[in-house]
C-alpha positions in Angstrom: 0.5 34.3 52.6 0.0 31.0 51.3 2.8 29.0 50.1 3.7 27.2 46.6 5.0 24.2 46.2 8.8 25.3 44.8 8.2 21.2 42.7 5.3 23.1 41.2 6.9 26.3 40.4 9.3 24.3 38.7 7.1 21.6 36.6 5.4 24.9 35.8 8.2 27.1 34.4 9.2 24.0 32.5 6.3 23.3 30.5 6.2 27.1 29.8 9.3 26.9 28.7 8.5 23.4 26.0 5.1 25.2 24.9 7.0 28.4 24.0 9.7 26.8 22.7 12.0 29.2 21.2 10.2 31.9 22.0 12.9 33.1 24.3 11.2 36.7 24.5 7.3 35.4 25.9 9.5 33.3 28.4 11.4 35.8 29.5 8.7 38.1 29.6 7.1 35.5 32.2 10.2 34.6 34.2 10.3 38.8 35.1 6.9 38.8 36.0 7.1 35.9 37.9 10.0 37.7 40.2 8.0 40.9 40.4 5.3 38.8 41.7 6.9 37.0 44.3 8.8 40.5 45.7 5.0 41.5 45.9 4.0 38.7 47.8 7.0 39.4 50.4 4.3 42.9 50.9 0.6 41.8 49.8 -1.7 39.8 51.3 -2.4 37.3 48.4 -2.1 33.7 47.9 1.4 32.7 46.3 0.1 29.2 45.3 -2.7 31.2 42.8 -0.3 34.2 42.2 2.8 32.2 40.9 0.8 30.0 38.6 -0.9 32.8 37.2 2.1 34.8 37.0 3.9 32.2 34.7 0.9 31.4 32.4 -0.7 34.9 32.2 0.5 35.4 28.5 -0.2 31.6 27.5 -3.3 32.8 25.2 -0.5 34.9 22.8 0.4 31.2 21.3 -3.4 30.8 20.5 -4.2 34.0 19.3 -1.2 34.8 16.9 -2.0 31.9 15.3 -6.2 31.9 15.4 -6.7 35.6 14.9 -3.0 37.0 13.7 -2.7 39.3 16.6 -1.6 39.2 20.3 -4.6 41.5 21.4 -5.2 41.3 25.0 -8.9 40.4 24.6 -7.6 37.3 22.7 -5.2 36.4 25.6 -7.7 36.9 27.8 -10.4 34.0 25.5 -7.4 31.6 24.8 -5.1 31.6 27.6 -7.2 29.8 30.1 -8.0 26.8 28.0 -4.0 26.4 27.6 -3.4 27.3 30.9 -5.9 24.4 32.3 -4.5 21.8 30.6 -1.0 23.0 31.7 -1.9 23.0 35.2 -3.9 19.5 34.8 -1.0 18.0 33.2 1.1 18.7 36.1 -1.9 17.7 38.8 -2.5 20.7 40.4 -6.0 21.0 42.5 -9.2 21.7 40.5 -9.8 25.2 42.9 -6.2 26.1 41.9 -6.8 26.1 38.5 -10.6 27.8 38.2 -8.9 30.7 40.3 -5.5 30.8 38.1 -8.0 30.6 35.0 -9.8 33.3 36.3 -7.3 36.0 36.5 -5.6 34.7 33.3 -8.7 35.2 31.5 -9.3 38.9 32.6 -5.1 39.9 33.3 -5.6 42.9 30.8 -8.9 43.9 32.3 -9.0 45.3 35.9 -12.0 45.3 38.3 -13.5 42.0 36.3 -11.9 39.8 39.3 -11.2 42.2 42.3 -9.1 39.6 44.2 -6.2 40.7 46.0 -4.2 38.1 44.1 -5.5 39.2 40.9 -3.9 42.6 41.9 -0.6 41.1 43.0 -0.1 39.3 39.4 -2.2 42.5 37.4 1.0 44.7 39.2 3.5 42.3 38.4 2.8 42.4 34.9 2.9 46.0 34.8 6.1 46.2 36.3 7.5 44.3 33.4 5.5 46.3 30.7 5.8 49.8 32.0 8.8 50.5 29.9 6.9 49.7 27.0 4.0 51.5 27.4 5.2 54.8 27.9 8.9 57.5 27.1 10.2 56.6 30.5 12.2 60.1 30.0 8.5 61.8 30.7 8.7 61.6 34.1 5.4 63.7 34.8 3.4 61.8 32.4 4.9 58.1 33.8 3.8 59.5 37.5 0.1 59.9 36.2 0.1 56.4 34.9 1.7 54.8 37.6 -1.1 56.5 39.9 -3.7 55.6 37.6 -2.9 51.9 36.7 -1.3 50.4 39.4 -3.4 48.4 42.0 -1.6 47.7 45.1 0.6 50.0 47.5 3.4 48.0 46.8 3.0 47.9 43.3 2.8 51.5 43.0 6.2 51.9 45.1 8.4 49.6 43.3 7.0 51.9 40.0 8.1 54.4 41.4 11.7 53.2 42.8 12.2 51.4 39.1 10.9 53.8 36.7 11.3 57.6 38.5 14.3 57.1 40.5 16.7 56.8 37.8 
């Protein structure tokens, strides 16, 4: 596993934080995925300096859309957030590859197989983590088993599921 600068982390979750604003709940949203992502980089063989970009900006589109199309629809994430997303990362001179691959996964994050990268998996898991809970009555533990299964793409991913949402 590749390394991210912790300056970078920083400058990043900073400028999340100005964009959103007062948006307390998209930043917090981001801050939990961010720390589901780097417990599975401790596990997965992915790249930490594409993972924890991606992991911070992921939902940077919802801004964008609200506002442009009145909804925070995952295909409208997925067209706005990697414009915002570039000029974040620009702003705080990360390296051109950085960025195409963080833009990348940010513009397919609701949309699995589009980029098949191992550190598209690692942040697509993350995210999941977070929005499991949401998705689903957590006190249907049969039907939360078959959507763990289904939607989760990494080992890892699938056992912290499991440990989080089926152990209680």
């Amino acid at each position: 596993m590749k390394n991210i600068d912790s300056e970078i982390k920083d400058k990043l979750l900073k400028e999340l934080e100005v964009y959103f604003g007062a948006d307390t709940k998209r930043i917090d949203h981001a801050k939990m995925v961010l720390s589901f992502a780097e417990e599975l980089l401790q596990h997965e063989p992915a790249d930490a300096r594409i993972v924890i970009p991606a992991s911070i900006l992921h939902d940077v589109g919802i801004k964008v859309s609200e506002k442009k199309y009145g909804s925070a629809a995952g295909h409208y994430q997925e067209k706005e957030g990697p414009k915002v997303a570039r000029g974040i990362m620009r702003n705080i001179g990360m390296e051109d590859a950085v960025i195409d691959e963080v833009c990348r996964i940010i513009g397919c994050h609701h949309s699995p197989g589009k980029v098949n990268t191992q550190n598209f998996k690692v942040l697509y898991d993350a995210d999941w983590l977070v929005n499991l809970v949401d998705e689903i009555e957590v006190k249907d533990k049969d039907k939360l088993q078959r959507l763990i299964a289904r939607v989760f793409l990494t080992d890892t991913g699938r056992a912290m599921a499991d440990k989080l949402y089926l152990s209680r």
